[in-house]
Chimera marker file (.cmm) of the C-alpha trace (Angstrom):
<marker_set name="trace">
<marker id="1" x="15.429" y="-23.897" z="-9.544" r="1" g="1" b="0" radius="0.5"/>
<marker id="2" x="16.276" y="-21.193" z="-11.805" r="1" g="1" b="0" radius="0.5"/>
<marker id="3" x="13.650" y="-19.000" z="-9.885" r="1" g="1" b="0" radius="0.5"/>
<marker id="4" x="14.839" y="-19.642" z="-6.856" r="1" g="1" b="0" radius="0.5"/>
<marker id="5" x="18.144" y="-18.040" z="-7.817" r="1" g="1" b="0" radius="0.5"/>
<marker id="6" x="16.867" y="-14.765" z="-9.092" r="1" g="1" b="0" radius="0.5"/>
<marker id="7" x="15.422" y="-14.013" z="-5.999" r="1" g="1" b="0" radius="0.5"/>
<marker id="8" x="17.406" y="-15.223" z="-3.112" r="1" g="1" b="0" radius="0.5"/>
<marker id="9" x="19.302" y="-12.171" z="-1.760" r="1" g="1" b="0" radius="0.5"/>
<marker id="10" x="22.881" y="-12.194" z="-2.793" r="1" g="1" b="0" radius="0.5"/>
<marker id="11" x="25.425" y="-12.364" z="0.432" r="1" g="1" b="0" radius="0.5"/>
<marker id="12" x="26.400" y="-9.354" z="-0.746" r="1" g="1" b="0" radius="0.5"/>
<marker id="13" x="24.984" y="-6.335" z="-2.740" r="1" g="1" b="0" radius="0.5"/>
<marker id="14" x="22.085" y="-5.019" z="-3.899" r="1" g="1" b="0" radius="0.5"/>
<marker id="15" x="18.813" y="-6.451" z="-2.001" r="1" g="1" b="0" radius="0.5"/>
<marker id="16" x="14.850" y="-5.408" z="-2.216" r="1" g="1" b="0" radius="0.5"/>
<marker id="17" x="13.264" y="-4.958" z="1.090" r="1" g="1" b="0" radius="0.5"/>
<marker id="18" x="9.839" y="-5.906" z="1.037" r="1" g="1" b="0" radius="0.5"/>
<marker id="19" x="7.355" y="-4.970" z="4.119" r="1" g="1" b="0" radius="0.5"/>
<marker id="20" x="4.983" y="-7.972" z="4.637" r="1" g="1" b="0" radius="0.5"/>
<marker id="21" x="2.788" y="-5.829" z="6.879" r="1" g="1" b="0" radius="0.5"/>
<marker id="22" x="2.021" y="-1.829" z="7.569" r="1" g="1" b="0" radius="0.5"/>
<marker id="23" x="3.900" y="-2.129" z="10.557" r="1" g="1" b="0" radius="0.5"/>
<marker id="24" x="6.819" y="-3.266" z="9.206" r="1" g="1" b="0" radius="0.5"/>
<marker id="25" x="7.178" y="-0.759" z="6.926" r="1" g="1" b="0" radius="0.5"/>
<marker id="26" x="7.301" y="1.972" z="9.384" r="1" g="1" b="0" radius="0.5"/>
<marker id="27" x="10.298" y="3.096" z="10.129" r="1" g="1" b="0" radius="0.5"/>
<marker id="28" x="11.829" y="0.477" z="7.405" r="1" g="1" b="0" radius="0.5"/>
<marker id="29" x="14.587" y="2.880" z="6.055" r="1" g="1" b="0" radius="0.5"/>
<marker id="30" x="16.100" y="3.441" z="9.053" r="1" g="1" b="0" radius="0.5"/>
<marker id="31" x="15.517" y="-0.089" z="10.841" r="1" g="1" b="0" radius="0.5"/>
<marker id="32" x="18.014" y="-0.838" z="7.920" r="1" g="1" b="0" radius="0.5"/>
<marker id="33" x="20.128" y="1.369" z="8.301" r="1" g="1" b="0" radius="0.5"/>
<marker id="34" x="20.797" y="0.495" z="11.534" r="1" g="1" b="0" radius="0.5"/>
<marker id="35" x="21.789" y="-2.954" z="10.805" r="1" g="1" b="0" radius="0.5"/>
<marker id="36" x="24.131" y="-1.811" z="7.886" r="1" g="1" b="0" radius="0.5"/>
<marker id="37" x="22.372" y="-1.290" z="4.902" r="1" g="1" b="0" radius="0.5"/>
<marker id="38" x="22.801" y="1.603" z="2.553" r="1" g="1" b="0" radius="0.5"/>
<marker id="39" x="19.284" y="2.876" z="0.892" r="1" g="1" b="0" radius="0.5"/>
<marker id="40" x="19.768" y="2.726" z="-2.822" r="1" g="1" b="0" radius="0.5"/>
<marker id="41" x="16.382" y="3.225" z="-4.497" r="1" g="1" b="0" radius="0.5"/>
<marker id="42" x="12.642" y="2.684" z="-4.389" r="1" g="1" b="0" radius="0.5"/>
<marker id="43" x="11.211" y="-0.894" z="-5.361" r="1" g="1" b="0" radius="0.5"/>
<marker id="44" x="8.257" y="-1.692" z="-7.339" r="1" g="1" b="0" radius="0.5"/>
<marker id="45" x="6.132" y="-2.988" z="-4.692" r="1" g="1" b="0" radius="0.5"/>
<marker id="46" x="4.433" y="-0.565" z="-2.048" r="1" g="1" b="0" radius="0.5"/>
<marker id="47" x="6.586" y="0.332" z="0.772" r="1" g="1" b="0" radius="0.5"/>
<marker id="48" x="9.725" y="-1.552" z="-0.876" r="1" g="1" b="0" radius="0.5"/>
<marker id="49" x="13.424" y="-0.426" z="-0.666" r="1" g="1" b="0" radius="0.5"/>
<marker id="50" x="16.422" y="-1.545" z="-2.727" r="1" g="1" b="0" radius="0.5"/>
<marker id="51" x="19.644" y="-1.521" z="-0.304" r="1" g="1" b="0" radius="0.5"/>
<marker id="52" x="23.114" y="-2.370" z="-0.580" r="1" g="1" b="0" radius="0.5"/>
<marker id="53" x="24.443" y="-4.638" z="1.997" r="1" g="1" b="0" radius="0.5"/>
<marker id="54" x="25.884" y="-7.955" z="3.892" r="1" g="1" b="0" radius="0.5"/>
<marker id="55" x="22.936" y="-10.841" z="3.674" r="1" g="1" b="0" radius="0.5"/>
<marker id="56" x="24.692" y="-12.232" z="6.749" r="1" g="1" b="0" radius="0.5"/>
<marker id="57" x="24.099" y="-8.697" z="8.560" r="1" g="1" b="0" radius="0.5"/>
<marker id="58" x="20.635" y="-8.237" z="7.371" r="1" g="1" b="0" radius="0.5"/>
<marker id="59" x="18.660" y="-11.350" z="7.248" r="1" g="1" b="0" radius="0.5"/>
<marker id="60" x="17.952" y="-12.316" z="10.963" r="1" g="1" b="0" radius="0.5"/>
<marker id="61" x="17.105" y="-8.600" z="11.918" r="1" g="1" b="0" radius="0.5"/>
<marker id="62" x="14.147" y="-8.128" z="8.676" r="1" g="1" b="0" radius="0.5"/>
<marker id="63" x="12.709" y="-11.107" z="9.379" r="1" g="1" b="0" radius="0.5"/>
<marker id="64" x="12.550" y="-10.531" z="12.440" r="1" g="1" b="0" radius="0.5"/>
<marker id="65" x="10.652" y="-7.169" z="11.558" r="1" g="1" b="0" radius="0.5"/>
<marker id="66" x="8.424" y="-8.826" z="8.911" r="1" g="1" b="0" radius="0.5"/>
<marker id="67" x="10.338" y="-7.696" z="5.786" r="1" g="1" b="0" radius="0.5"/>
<marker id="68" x="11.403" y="-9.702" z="3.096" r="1" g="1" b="0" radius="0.5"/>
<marker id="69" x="14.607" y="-9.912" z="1.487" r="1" g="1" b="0" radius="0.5"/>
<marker id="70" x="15.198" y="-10.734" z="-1.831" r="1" g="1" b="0" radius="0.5"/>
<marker id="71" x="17.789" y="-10.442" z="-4.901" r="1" g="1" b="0" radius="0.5"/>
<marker id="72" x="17.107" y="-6.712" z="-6.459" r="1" g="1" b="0" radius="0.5"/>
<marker id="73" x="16.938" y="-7.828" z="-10.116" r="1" g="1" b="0" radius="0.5"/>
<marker id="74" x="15.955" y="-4.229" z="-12.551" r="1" g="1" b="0" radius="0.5"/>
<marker id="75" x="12.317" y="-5.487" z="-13.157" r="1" g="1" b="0" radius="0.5"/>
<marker id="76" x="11.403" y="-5.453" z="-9.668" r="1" g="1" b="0" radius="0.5"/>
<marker id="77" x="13.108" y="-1.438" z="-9.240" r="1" g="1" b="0" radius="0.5"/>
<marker id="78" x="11.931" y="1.685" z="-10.344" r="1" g="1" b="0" radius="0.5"/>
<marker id="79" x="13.522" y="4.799" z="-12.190" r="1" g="1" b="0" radius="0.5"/>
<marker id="80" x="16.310" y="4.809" z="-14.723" r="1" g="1" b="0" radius="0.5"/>
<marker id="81" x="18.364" y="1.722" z="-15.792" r="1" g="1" b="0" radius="0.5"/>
<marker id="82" x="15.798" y="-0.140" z="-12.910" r="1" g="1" b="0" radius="0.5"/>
<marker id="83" x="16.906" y="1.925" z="-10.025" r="1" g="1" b="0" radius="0.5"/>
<marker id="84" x="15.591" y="5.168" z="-8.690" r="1" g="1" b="0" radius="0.5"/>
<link id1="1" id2="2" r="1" g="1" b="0" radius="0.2"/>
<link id1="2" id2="3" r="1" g="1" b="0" radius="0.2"/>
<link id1="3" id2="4" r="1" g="1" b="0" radius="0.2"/>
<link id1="4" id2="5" r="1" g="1" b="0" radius="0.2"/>
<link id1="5" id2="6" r="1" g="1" b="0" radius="0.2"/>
<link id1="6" id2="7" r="1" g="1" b="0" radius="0.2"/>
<link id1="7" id2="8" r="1" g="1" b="0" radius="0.2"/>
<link id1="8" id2="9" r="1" g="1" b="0" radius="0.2"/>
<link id1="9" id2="10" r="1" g="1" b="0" radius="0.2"/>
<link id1="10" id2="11" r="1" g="1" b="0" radius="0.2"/>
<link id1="11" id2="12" r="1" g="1" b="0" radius="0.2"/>
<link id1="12" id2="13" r="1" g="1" b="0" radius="0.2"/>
<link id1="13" id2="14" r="1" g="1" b="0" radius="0.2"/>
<link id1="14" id2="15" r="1" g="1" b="0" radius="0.2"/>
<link id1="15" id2="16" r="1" g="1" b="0" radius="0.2"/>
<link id1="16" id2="17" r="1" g="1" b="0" radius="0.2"/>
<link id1="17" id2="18" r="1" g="1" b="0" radius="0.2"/>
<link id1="18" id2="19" r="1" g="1" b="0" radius="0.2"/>
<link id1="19" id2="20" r="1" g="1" b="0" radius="0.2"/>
<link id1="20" id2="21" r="1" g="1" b="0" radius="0.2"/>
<link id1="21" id2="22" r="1" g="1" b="0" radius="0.2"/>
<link id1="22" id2="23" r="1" g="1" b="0" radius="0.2"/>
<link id1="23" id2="24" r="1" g="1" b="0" radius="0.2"/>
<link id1="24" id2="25" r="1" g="1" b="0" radius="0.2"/>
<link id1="25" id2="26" r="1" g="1" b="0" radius="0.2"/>
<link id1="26" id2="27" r="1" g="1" b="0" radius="0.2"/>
<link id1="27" id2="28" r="1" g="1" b="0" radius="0.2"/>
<link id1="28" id2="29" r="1" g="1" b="0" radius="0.2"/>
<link id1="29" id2="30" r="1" g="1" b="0" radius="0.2"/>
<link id1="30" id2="31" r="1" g="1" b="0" radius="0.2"/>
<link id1="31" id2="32" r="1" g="1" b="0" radius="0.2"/>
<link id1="32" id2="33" r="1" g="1" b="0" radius="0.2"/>
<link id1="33" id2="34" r="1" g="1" b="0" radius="0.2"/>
<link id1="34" id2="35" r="1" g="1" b="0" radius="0.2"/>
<link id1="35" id2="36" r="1" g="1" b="0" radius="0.2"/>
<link id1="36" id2="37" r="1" g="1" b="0" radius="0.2"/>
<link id1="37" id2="38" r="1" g="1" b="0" radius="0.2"/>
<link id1="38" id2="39" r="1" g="1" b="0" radius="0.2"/>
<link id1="39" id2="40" r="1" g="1" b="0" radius="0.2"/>
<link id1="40" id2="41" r="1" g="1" b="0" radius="0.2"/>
<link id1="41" id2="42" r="1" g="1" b="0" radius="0.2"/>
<link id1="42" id2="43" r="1" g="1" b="0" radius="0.2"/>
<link id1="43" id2="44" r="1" g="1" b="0" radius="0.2"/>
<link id1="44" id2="45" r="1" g="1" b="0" radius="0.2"/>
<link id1="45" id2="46" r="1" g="1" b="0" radius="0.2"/>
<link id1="46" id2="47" r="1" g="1" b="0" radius="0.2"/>
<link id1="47" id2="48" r="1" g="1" b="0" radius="0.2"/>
<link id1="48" id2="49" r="1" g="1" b="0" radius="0.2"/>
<link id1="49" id2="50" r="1" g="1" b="0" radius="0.2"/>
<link id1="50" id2="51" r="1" g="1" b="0" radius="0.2"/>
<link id1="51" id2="52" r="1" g="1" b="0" radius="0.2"/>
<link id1="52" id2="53" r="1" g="1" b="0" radius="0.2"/>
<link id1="53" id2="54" r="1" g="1" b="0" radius="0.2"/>
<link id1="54" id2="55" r="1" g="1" b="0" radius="0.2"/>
<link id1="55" id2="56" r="1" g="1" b="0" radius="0.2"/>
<link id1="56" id2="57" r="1" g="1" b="0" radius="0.2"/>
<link id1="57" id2="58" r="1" g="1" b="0" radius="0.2"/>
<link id1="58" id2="59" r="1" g="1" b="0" radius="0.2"/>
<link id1="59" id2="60" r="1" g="1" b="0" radius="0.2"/>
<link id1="60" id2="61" r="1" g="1" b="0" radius="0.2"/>
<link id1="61" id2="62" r="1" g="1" b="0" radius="0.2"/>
<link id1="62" id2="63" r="1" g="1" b="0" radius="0.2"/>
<link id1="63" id2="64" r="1" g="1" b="0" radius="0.2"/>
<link id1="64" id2="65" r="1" g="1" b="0" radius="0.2"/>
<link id1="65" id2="66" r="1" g="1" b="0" radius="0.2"/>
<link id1="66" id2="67" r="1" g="1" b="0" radius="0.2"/>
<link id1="67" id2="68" r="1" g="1" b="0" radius="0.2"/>
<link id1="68" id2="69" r="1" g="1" b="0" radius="0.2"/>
<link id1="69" id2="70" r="1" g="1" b="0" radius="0.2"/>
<link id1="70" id2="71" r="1" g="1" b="0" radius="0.2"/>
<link id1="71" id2="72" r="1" g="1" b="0" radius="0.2"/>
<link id1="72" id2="73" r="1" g="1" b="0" radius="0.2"/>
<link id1="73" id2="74" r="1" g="1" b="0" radius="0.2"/>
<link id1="74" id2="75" r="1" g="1" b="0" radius="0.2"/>
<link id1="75" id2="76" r="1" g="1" b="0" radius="0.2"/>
<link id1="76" id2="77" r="1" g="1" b="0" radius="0.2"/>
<link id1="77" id2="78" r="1" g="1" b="0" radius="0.2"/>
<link id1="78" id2="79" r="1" g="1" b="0" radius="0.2"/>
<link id1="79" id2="80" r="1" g="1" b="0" radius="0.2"/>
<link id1="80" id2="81" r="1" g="1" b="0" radius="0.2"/>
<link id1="81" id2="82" r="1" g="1" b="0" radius="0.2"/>
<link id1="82" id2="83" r="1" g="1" b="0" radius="0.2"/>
<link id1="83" id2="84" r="1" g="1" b="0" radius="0.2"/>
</marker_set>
């Protein structure tokens, strides 16, 4: 249950973007963009994005596009202090 919690996308805030296939990672950045998100960082996977923005806004739209959203905890971000 715990689990479940750390990686459910928050309704609002930071979020990792995962593409499930090459296809939807092209073009990812600014296919989220255009529903509202704001890029904040590179994740750990391959192709991943942390972005700050409205679950609500985002959700439909990525999965949709075959990308994953989930809660943006440090360990799963790159760079300083877990974000790049």
């Amino acid at each position: 249950m715990m689990l479940a919690g750390v990686f459910a996308p928050p309704a609002r805030g930071d979020m990792l973007a995962i593409p499930l296939t090459t296809a939807s990672a092209h073009g990812l950045a600014a296919g989220l963009i255009a529903v509202g998100a704001i890029p904040v960082g590179k994740g750990q996977f391959d192709g991943a994005l942390v972005v700050r923005g409205d679950r609500e806004r985002l959700a439909w739209p990525m999965i949709a596009r075959g990308v994953l959203l989930l809660a943006a905890p440090d360990f799963l971000c790159v760079g300083q202090g877990g974000r790049a």
